[in-house]
N, C-alpha and C positions, 0 to 999 in steps of 0.2 A: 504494500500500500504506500509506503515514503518513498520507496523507488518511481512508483507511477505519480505523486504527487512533485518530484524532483523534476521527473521528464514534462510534465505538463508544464509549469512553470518557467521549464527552461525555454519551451517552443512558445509561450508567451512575451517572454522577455527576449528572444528572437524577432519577434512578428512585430512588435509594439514601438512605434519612433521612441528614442528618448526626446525630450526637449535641445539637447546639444545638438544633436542627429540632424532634427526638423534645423536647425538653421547654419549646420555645413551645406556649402555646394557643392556639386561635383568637382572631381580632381580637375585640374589644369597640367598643359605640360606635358614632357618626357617622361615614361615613365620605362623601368627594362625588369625585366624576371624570368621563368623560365617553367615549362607543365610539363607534363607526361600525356602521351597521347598520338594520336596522329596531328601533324604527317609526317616528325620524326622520332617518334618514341618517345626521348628526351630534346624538348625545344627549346631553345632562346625565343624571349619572348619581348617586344621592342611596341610600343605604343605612343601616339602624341594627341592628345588627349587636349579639347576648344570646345570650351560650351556644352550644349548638346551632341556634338560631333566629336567622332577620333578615326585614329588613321590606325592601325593595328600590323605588325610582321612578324611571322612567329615561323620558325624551324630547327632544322639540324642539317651538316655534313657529316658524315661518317665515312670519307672515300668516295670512290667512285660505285661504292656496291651499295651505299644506302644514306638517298637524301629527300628531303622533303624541306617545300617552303609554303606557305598561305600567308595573302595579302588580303585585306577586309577595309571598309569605310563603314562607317556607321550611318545607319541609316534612324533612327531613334533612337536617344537613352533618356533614360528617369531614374530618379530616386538623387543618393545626396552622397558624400564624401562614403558614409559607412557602409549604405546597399546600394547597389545600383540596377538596374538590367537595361541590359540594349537590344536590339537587333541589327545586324550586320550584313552588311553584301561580303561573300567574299568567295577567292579565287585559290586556285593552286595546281601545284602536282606534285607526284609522290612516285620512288623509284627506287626498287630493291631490287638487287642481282644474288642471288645463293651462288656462289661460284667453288664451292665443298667439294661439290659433286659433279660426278663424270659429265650428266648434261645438264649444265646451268640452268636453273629456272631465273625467271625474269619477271616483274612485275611492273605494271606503269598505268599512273592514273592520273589524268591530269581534269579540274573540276570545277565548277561555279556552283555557289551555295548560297542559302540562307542559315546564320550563326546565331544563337540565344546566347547571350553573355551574360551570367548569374554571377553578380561579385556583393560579397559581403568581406568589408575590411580588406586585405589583401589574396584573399580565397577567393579564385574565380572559377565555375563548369561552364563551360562551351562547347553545346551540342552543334553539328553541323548537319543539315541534310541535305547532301551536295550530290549533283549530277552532273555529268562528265561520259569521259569514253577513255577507254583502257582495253589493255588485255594484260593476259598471263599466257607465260611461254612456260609452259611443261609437254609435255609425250601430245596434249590435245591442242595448242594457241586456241584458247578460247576467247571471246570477248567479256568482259566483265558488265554485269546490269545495272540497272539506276532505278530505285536512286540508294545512294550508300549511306550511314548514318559514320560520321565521326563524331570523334571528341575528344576535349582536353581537359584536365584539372591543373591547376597549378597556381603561382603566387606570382603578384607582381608586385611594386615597390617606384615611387617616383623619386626621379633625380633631383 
């Protein structure tokens, strides 16, 4: 019973503006961090962040066997310095070579999406459900279908 009285309270004082809250604005500015997720496992994560608007660049290099970049503009954001959510236009592509084994598999996607960006404090999730054209080279080259759902969790931080 004080565990389910713990957790309720907490998703109250979650949901609920403080008064400080109600009168930050949203960030300004450069901001850099880094998530897990697509469309390189482990991204860098680079922001510039006006108003209602930001400009977003998030990836990874890992060689030439595994890279990924996504470029996003905002198309809406609400809320205040501590929650925010947005909606995003964004782009990309994504490229992994398994070169282990005797016949290389190969992967490549490259995609236009719509991104939900959920940040509370510096914890952001950004689902993607993006559409594109790809394939995969295995024993079949098949085409890859749409639409694909990504996503990222991770932290960001302003300069």
């Amino acid at each position: 019973m004080t565990r389910m009285a713990l957790v309720l309270i907490s998703i109250f004082a979650f949901l609920t503006p403080s008064a400080a809250a109600a009168d930050e604005s949203l960030e300004q500015g450069h901001q850099l961090g880094f998530s897990l997720g697509t469309p390189a496992g482990l991204n860098a994560e680079y922001a510039y962040e006006f108003g209602r608007r930001a400009i977003s660049l998030s990836g990874g290099f890992y060689g030439v066997d595994f890279l990924g970049v996504q470029a996003g503009l905002t198309l809406e954001r609400s809320g205040n310095a501590r929650k925010a959510f947005s909606v995003n236009l964004v782009g990309g592509h994504i490229f992994v070579r398994d070169s282990n084994k005797s016949q290389p598999k190969r992967l490549s996607w490259s995609y236009g999406g719509l991104e939900t960006n959920l940040r509370y404090r510096r914890l952001f999730l950004a689902p993607v459900l993006s559409f594109g054209g790809g394939w995969r080279e295995d024993p079949y080259h098949r085409q890859l279908g749409n639409p694909v759902l990504l996503v990222r969790l991770g932290m960001i931080w302003p300069l």
